[in-house]
N, C-alpha and C positions, 0 to 999 in steps of 0.2 A: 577612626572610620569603622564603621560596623558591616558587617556579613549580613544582608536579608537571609533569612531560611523562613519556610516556609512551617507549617503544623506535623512534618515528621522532620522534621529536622534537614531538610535539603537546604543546599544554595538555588537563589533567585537566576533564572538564567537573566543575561543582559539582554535588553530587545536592540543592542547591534548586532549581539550572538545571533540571535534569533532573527533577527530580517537576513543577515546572511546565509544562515541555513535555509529561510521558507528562500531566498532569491534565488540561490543554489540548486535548490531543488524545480523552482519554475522553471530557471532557464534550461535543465535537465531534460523535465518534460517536453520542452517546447523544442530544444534540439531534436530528441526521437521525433514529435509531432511532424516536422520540415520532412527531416529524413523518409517517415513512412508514408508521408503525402507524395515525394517522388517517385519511391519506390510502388505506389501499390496504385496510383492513382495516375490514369493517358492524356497529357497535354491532349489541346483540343486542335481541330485541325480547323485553319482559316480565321481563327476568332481572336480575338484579341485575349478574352475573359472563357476560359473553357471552366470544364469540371474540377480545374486544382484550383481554380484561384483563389475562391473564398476559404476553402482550408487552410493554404499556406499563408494568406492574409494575417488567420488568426492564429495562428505558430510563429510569424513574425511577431505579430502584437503583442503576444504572450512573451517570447522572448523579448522584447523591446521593453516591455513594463516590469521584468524581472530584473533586467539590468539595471533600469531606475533604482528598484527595492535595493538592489546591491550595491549602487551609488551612492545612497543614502545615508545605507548603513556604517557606513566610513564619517560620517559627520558625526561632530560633538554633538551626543545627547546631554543636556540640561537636564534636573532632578525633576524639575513640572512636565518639559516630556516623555520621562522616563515614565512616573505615577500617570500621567493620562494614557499611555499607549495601552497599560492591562487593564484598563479599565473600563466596562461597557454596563451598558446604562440594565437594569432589571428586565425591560421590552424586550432589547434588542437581539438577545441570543435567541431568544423565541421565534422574531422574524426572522432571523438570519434561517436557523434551521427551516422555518414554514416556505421560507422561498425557494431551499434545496430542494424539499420535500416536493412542495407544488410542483415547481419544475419537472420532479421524476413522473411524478402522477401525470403533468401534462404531454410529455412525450407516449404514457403507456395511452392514454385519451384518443392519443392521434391517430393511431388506426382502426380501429372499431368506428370511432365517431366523427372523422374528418376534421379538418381545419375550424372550421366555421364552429360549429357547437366545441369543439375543445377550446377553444380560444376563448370563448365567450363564456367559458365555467371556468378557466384558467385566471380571466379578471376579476370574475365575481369574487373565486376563493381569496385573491391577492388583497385584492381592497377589503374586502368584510375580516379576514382573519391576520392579514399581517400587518394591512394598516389601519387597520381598524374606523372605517370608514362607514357608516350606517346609515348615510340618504340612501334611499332607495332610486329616486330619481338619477344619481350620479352612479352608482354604482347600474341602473341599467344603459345610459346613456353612456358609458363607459364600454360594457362589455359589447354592446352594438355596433358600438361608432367602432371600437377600435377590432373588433371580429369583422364586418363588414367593408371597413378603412382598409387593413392589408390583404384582405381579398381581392377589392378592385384596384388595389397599387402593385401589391406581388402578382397577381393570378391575372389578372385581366391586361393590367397596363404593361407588367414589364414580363407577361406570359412564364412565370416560376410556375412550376411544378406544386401543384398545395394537396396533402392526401387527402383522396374523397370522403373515406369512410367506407368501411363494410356494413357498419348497420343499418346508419346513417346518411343520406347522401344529400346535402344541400348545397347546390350550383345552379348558377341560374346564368 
C-alpha cells in the first residue's frame, strides 16, 4: 500500500477526514447561528412566522445538512470515489469563486440601487460570467422576468420588505 504525498512531500488528507472536519465545523457554526438567533432576535407577537423564523430555518438547515456531511463520512469510500471527490473540472473553481464574489457585490448593490436594478445586474453578471451564457435575448428576459418576478411575488403579493434604493428608486 502506498502513502499519497503530495509536491512537498505531505500526506493526502482522506476526504472522510475531511468531510468530518468541514461537518464538524458546519454543524459548529450552525449551533452559534440557532443560539444567537434566540438570543438577539424577539419572537413575534400573534403570528405564527415572526422575525426569527427564516433565520433559525436556515440554522436548522445548515445544521441538518452538516449532519448529513458527517453521516456520510462514516461510509466506505471506494478508490473512484475517493479520485473523483478532489477533483473539479478547470470552469468550475472560477464559477464557484464568481458566484461568492457576485453574491458580495450583490448585497453591496442593494442599497444605493434597490432590489429591482441590483437583481437585474445580479443575473446579467451570473449568466454572462459564470455561466457563460451569451444570447442576449435570454440573458435580458432573464434579468427582467426574474427582477420583476420577485418583486411582485416578495413585495407585492406576500408584502416582504424589498430595499428601495438611495440612488435609485424603482416601484411602481
Amino acid at each position: 500500500m502506498s502513502i499519497d504525498t503530495n509536491e512537498h512531500g505531505w500526506r493526502a488528507m482522506p476526504a472522510s477526514l475531511r468531510d468530518r472536519i468541514a461537518g464538524s465545523v458546519l454543524l459548529a457554526i450552525a449551533l452559534v447561528w440557532i443560539v444567537l438567533v434566540y438570543q438577539t432576535i424577539e419572537p413575534s407577537e400573534g403570528t405564527e412566522a415572526g422575525p426569527r423564523a427564516f433565520p433559525l430555518f436556515f440554522g436548522i438547515v445548515l445544521a441538518g445538512l452538516s449532519l448529513v456531511i458527517l453521516a456520510q463520512s462514516f461510509r466506505q469510500y471506494t478508490p473512484d470515489r475517493e479520485e473523483s471527490l478532489g477533483s473539479m473540472l478547470p470552469g468550475e473553481f472560477g464559477a464557484v469563486v464568481f458566484t461568492i464574489g457576485g453574491l458580495v457585490i450583490y448585497g453591496m448593490l442593494l442599497e444605493p440601487f434597490g432590489f429591482i436594478p441590483s437583481t437585474a445586474v445580479g443575473v446579467v453578471m451570473t449568466m454572462v460570467f459564470a455561466l457563460r451564457i451569451r444570447s442576449p435575448a435570454l440573458i435580458a428576459g432573464m434579468a427582467v422576468g426574474l427582477s420583476l418576478g420577485c418583486y411582485l411575488v416578495f413585495g407585492k403579493l406576500l408584502g416582504t420588505y424589498l430595499p428601495p434604493g438611495t440612488i435609485i428608486t424603482i416601484y411602481f
